[in-house]
VEXDRENMI-538396 format. One line per field, with one value per atom (N, C-alpha, C): residue in one letter; residue number from 1; x, y, z; atom name. Coordinates in Angstrom, 2 decimals. Layout:
<sites>
rest = (A | ...)
nr = (NUM | ...)
c1 = (X | ...)
c2 = (Y | ...)
c3 = (Z | ...)
atom = (CA | ...)
</sites>
This chain:
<sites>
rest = (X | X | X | X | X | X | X | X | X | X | X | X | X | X | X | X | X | X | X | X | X | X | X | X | X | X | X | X | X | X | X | X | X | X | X | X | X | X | X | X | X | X | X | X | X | X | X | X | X | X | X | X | X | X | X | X | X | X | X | X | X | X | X | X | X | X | X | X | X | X | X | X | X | X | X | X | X | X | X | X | X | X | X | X | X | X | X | X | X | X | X | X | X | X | X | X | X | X | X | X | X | X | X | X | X | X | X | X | X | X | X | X | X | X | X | X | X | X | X | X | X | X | X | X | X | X | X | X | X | X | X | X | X | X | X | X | X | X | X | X | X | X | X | X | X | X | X | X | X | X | X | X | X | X | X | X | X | X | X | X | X | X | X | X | X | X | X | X | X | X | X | X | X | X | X | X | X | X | X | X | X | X | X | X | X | X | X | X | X | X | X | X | X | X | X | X | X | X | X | X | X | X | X | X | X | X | X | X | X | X | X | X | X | X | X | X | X | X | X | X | X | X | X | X | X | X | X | X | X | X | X | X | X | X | X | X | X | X | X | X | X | X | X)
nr = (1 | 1 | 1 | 2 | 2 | 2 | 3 | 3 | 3 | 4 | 4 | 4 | 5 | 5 | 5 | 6 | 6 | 6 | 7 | 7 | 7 | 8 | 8 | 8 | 9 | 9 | 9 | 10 | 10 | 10 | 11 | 11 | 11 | 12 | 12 | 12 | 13 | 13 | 13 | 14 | 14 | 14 | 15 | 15 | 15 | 16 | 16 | 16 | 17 | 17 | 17 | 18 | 18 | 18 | 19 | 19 | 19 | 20 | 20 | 20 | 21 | 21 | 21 | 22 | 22 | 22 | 23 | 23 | 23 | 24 | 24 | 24 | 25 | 25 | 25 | 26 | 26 | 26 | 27 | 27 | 27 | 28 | 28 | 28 | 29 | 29 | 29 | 30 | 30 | 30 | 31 | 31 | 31 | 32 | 32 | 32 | 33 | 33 | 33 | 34 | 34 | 34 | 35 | 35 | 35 | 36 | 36 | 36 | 37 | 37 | 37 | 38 | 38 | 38 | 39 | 39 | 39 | 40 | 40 | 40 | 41 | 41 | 41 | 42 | 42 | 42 | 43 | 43 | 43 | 44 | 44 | 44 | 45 | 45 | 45 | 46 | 46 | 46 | 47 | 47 | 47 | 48 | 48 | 48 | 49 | 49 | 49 | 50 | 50 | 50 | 51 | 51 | 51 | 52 | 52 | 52 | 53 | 53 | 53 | 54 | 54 | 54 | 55 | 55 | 55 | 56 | 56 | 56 | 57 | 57 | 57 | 58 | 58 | 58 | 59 | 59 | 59 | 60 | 60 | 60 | 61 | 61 | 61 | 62 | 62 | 62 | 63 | 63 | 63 | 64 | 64 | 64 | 65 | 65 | 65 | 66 | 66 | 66 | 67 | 67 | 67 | 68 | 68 | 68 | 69 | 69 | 69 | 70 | 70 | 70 | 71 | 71 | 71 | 72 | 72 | 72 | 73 | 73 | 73 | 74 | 74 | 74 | 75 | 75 | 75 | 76 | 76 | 76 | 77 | 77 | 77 | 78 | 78 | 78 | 79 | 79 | 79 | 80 | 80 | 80 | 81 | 81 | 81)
c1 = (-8.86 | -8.68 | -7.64 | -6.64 | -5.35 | -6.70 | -7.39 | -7.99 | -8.71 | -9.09 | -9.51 | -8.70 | -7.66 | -6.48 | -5.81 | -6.07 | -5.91 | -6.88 | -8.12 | -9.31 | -9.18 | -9.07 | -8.66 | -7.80 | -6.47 | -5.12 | -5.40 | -6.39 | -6.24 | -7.30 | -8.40 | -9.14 | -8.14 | -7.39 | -6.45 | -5.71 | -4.98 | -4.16 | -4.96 | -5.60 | -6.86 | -7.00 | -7.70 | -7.90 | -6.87 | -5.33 | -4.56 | -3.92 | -4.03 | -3.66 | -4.22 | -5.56 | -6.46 | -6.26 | -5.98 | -5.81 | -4.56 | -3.81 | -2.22 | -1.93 | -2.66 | -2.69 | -3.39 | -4.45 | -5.19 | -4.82 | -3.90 | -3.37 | -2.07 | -1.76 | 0.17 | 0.35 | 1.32 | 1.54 | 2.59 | 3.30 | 4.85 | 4.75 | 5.28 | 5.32 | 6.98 | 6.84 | 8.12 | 8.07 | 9.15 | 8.91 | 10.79 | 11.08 | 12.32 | 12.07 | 12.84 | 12.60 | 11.26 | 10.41 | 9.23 | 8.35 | 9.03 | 8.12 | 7.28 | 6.48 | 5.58 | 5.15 | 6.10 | 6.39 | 4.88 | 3.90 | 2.60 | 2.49 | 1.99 | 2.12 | 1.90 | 0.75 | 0.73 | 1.21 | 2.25 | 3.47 | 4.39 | 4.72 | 5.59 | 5.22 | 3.90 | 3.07 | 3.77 | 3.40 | 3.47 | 5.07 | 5.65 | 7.40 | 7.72 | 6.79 | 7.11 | 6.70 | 5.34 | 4.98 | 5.82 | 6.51 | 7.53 | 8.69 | 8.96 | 10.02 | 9.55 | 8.96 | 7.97 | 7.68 | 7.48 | 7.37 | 8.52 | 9.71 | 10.89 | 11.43 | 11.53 | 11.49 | 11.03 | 10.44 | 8.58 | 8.66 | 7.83 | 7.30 | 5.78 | 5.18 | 4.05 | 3.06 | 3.09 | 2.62 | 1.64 | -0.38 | -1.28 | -1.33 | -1.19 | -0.87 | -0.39 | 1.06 | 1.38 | 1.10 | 0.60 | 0.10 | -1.17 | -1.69 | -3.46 | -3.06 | -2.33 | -2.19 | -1.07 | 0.20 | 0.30 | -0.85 | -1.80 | -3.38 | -3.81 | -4.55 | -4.81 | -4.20 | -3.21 | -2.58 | -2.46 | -1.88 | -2.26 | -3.45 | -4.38 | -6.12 | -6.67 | -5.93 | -6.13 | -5.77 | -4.61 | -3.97 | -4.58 | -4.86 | -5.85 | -6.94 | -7.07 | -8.95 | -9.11 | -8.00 | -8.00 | -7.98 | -8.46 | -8.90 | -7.40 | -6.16 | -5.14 | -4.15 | -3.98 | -2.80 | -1.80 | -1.40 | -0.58 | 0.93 | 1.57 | 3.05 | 4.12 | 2.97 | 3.70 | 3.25 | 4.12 | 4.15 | 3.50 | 2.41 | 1.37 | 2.19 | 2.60 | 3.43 | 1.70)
c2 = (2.25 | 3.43 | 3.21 | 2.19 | 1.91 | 1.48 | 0.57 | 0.47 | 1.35 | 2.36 | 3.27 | 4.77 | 4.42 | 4.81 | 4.09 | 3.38 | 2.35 | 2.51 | 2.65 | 2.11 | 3.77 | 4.96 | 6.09 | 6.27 | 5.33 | 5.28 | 4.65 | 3.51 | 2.45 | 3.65 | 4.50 | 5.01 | 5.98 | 6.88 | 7.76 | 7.30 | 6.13 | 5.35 | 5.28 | 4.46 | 3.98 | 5.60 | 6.66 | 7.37 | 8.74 | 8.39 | 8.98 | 8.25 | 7.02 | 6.32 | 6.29 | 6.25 | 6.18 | 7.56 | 8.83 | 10.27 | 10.29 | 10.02 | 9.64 | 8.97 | 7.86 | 7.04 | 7.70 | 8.43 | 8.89 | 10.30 | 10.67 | 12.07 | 11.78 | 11.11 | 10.79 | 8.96 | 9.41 | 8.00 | 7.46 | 8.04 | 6.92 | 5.51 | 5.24 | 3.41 | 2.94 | 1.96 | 1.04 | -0.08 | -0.29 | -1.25 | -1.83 | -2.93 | -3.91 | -4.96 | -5.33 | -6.02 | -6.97 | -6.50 | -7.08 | -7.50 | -7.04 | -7.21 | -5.60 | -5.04 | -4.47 | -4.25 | -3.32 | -2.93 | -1.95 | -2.72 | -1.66 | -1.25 | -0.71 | 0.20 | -0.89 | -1.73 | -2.94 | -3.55 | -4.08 | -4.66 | -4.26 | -2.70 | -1.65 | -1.62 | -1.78 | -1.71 | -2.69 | -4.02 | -5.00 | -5.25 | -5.15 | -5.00 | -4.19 | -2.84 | -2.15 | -3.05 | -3.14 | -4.08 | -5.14 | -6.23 | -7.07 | -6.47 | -5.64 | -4.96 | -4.03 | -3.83 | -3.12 | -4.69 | -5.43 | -6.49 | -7.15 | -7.37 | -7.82 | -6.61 | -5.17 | -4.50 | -4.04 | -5.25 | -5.11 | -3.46 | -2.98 | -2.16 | -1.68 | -0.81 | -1.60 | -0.36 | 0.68 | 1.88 | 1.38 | 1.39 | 1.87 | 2.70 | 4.26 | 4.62 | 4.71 | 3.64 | 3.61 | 2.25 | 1.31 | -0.15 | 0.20 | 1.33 | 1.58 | 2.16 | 3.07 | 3.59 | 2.58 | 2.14 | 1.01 | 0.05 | -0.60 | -1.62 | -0.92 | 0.49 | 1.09 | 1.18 | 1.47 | 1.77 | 0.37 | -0.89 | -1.90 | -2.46 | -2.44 | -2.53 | -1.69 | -0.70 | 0.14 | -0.25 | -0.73 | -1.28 | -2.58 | -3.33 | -5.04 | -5.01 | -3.60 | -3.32 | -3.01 | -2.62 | -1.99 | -3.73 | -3.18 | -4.10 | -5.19 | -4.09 | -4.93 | -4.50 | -5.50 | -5.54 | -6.28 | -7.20 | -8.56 | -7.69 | -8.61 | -8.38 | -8.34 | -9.17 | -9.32 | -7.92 | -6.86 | -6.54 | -6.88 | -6.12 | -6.78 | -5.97 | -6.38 | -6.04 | -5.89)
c3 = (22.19 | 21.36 | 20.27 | 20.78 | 19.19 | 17.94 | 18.30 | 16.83 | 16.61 | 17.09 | 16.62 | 15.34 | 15.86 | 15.70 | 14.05 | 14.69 | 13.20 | 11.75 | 12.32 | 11.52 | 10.85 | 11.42 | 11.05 | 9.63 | 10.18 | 9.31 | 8.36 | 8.23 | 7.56 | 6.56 | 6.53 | 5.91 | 5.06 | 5.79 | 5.48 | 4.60 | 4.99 | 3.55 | 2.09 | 2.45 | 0.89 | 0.37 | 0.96 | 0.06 | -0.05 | 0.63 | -0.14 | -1.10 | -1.19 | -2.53 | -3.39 | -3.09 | -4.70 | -5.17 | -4.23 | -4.43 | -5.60 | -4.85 | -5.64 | -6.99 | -6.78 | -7.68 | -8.64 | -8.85 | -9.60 | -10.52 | -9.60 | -10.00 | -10.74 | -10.23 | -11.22 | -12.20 | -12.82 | -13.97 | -13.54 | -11.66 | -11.64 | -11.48 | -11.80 | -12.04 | -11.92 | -10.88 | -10.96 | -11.86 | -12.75 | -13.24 | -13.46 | -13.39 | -13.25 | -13.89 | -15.29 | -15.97 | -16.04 | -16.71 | -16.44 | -15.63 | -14.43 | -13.37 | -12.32 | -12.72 | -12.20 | -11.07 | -9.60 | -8.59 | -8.44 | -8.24 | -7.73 | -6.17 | -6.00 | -4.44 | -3.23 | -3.94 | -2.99 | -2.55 | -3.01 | -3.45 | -2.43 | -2.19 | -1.82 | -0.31 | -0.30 | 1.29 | 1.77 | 1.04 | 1.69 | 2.22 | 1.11 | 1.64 | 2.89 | 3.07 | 3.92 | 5.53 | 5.22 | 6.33 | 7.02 | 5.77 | 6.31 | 6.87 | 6.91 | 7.42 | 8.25 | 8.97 | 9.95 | 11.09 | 11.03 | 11.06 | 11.63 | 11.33 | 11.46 | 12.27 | 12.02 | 13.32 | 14.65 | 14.45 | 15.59 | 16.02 | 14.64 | 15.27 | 15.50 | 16.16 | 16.48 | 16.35 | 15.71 | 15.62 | 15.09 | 15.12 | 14.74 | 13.62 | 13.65 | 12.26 | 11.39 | 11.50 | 10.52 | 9.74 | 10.70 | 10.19 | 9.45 | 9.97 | 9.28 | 7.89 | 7.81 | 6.55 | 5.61 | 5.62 | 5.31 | 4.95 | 5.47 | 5.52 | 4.20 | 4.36 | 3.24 | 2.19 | 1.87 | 0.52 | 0.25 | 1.23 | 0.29 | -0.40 | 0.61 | 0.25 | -0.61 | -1.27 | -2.55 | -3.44 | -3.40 | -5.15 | -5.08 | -4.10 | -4.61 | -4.87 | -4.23 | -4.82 | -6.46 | -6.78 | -8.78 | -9.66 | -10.76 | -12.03 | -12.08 | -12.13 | -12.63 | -11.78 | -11.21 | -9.70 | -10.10 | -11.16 | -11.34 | -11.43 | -10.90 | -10.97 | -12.22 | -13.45 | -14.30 | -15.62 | -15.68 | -16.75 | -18.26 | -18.80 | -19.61 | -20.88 | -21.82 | -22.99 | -24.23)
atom = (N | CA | C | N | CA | C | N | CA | C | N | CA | C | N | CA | C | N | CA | C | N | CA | C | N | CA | C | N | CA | C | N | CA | C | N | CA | C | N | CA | C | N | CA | C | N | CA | C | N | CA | C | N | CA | C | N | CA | C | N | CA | C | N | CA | C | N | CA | C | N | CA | C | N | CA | C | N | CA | C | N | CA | C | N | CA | C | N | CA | C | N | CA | C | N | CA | C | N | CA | C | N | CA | C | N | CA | C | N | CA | C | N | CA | C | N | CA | C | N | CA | C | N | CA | C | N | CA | C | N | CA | C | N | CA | C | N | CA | C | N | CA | C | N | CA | C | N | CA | C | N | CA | C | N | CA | C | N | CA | C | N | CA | C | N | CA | C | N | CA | C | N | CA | C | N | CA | C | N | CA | C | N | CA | C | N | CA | C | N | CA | C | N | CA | C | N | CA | C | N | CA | C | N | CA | C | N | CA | C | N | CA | C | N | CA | C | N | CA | C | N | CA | C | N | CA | C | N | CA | C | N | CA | C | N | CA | C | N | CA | C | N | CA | C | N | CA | C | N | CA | C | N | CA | C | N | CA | C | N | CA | C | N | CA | C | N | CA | C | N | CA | C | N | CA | C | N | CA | C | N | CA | C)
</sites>
């Protein structure tokens, strides 16, 4: 039932990010380098990770929001001038 649990979260993530993402223009950005949500997941994950922690929904929705921003046209880190 955890992956079930998961596969839930992981749905829930993706389409509150594309929700999010779609509705607002915030953007991180640090000298030229381009902080996208994916990015943000993934940091979160490593540190989720290093605190072994082991929660299902929050690894599923984390999964999603990263699997949302790699799914878009332009994911690159580098700031397009």
């Amino acid at each position: 039932m955890e992956f079930a649990i998961y596969s839930v979260a992981l749905v829930l993530g993706y389409a509150m990010a594309r929700y999010i993402t779609e509705q607002t223009s915030f953007h991180v950005r640090l000298k030229g380098i381009w902080l996208h949500h994916w990015i943000l997941a993934a940091l979160a994950m490593a540190v989720l990770y290093a605190l072994e922690i082991q929660s299902g929904e929050v690894w599923g929705l984390l999964t999603g929001v990263a699997l949302e921003g790699l799914s878009r046209k332009n994911w690159s880190i580098k700031e397009k001038k």
